[in-house]
C-alpha angles and dihedrals in degrees: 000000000000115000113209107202116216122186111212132169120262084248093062087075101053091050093077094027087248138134118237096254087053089031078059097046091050093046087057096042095048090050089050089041089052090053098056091053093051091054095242095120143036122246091243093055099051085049087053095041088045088044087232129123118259086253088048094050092046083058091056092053089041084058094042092048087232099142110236095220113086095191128124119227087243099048083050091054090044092052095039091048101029120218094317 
C-alpha cells in the first residue's frame, strides 16, 4: 500500500476535536467522498479505496449529505422516457 505523508499543525487537530490517526481517517473519507461527488469516481470504487462496503459507503454519504445519485434531472428524464 502506498503511504502519502502530510505535515499539519498541531491546531489542525483540535479543530475538529481529532487525534492525528482519526484526524488522518476523516481526511481520506471526506477526499473520496468528495470524488465521488464530483463524479470522478464510482461508488464502487470510493467504497474499495475507503476499504468499506458499498452500503457502508451509501451510509457515509448519507452522513455527509452528499446524494448518492449522480444523475442529472435531465439524464433521469432521458432514461425514464427513452430518446423520444
Amino acid at each position: 500500500m502506498t503511504q502519502i505523508v502530510m505535515d499539519f499543525e498541531p491546531s489542525a487537530f483540535s479543530a475538529l476535536r481529532l487525534g492525528p490517526k482519526e484526524f488522518g481517517e476523516e481526511l481520506k473519507q471526506a477526499a473520496v467522498v468528495q470524488w465521488y461527488a464530483e463524479q470522478r469516481i464510482s461508488q464502487a470504487k470510493a467504497a474499495e479505496m475507503l476499504g468499506m462496503s458499498r452500503s457502508r459507503f451509501l451510509d457515509e454519504l448519507f452522513r455527509r449529505k452528499v446524494p448518492a445519485i449522480q444523475v442529472s434531472a435531465e439524464e433521469l428524464e432521458q432514461e425514464i422516457h427513452g430518446d423520444l
